[in-house]
SERO-4910 file (N, C-alpha, C, O; in steps of 0.05 Angstrom, whole numbers):
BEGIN
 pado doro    nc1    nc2    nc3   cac1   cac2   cac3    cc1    cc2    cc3    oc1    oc2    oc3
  Unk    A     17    -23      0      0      0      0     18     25      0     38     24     15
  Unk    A     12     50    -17     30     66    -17     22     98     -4      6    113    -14
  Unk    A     36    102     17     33    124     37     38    153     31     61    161     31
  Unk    A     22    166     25     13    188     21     28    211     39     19    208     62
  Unk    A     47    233     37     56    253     64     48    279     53     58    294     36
  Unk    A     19    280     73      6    311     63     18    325     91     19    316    114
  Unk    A     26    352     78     41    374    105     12    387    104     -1    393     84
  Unk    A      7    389    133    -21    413    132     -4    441    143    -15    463    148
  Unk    A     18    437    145     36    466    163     59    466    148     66    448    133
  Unk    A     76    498    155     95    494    145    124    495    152    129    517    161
  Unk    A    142    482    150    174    470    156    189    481    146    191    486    122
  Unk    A    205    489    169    235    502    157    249    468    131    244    445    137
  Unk    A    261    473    114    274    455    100    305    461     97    313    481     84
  Unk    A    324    441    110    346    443    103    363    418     82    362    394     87
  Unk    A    376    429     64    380    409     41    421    419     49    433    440     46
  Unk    A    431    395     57    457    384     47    470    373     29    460    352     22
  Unk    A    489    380     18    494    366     -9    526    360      4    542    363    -14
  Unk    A    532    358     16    573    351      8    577    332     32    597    334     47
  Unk    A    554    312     36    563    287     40    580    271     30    570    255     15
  Unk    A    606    269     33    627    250     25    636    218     45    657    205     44
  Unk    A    614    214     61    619    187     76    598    164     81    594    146     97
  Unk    A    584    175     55    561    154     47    530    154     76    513    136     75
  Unk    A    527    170     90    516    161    112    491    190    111    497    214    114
  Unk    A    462    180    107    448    184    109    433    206    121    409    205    115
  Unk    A    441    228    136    430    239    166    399    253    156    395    265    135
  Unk    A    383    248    173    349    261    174    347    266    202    347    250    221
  Unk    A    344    287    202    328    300    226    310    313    225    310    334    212
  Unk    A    280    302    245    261    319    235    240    324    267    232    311    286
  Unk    A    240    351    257    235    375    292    201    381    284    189    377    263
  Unk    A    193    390    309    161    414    306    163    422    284    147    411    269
  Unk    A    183    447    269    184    463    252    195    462    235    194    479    217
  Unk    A    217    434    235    236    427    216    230    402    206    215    384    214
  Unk    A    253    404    178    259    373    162    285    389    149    289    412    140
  Unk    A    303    361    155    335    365    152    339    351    142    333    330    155
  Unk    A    353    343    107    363    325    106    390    327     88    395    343     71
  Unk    A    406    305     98    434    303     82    456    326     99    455    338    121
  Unk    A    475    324     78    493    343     93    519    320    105    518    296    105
  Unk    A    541    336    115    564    320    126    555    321    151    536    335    157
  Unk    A    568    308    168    566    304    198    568    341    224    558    346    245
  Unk    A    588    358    203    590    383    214    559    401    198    545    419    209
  Unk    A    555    389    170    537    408    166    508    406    176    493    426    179
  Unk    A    504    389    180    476    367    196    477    380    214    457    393    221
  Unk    A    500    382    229    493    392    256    492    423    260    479    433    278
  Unk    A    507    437    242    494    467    240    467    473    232    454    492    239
  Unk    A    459    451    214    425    456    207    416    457    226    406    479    233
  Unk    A    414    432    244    407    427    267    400    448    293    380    455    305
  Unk    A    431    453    295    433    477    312    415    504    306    400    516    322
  Unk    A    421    511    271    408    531    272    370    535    269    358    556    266
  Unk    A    357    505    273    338    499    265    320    500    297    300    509    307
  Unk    A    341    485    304    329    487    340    330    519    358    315    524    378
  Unk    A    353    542    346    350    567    351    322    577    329    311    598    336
  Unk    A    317    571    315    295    580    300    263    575    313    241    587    313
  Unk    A    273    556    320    246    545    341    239    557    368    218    563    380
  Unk    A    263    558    372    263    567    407    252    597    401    234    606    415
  Unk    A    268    616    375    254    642    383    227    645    366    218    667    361
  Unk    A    214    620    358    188    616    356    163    616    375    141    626    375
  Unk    A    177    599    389    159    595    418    161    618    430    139    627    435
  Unk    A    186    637    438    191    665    445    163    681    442    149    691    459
  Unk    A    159    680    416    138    694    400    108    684    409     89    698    413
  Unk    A    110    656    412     85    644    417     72    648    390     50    659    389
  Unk    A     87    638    365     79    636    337     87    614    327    105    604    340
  Unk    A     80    600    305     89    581    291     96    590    268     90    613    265
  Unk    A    108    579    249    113    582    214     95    597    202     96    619    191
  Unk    A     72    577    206     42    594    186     43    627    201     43    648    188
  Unk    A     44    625    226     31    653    229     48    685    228     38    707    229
  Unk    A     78    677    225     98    699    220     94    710    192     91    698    170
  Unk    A     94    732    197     98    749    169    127    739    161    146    729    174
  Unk    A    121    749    127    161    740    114    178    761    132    195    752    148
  Unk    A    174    790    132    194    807    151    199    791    182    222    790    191
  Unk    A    174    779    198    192    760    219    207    733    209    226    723    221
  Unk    A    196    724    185    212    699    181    233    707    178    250    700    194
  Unk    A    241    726    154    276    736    155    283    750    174    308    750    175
  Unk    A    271    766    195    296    776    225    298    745    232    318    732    225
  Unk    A    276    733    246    290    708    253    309    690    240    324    676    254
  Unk    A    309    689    222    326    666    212    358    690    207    380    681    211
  Unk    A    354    717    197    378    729    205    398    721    236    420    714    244
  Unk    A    370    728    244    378    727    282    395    702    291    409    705    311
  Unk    A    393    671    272    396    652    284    422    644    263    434    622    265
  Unk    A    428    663    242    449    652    233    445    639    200    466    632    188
  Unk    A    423    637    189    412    632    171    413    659    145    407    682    147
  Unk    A    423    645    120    420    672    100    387    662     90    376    640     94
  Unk    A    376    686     75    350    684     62    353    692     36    361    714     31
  Unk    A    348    678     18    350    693     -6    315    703    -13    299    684    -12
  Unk    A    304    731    -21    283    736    -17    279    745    -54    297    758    -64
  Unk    A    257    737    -69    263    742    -95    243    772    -98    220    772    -90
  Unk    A    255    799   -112    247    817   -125    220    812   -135    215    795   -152
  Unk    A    204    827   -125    181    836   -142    191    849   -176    208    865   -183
  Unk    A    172    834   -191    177    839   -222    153    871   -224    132    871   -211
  Unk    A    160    886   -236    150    909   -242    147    909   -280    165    909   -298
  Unk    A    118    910   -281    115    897   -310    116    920   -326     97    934   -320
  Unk    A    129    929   -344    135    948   -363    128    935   -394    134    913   -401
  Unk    A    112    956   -413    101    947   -434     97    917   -432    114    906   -445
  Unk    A     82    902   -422     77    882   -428     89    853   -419     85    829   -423
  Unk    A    113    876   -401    138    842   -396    151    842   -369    140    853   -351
  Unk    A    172    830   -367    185    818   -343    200    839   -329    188    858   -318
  Unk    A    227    838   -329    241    847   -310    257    872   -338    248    875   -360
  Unk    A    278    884   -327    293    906   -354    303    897   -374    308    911   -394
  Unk    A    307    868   -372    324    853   -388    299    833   -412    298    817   -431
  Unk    A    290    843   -402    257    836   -419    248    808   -417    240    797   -437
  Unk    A    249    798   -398    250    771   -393    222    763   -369    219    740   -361
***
């Protein structure tokens, strides 16, 4: 029988890539899902995933209920970069200056 994973909330996501010792790591919190990574980077996710939480509770808020301006101080706050994408401003008809 094949198992279905509906999220009704939403999770910080941390993605590792420079596993070089074959070994698996998943960790998964209240607010998080971690996966991959080397044994040092796992555990900075980690770290910075459990400070993400703690000044959640601070708040007495969860994921769903922070505005993006608290999601990025917090995740500034805890050590985390954000990459946040530009609003497109539509000129004659199109994308961004580069006409795209």
């Amino acid at each position: 029988m094949l198992k279905f994973l509906y999220m009704d909330k939403s999770y910080l996501l941390g993605l590792g890539f420079d596993c070089a010792d074959g070994h698996l790591r998943i960790t998964k919190g209240q607010n998080f899902r971690l996966y991959g990574g080397s044994d040092k980077t796992h555990g900075l996710m980690q770290e910075r995933a459990i400070k993400f939480t703690e000044k959640l509770k601070i708040k007495r808020k969860t994921l769903d209920e922070i505005s993006t301006r608290e999601f990025i101080d917090i995740a500034h706050s805890v050590g985390l970069s954000v990459s946040v994408p530009k609003s497109k401003k539509k000129k004659n008809g199109g994308g961004d200056k580069n006409g795209c």
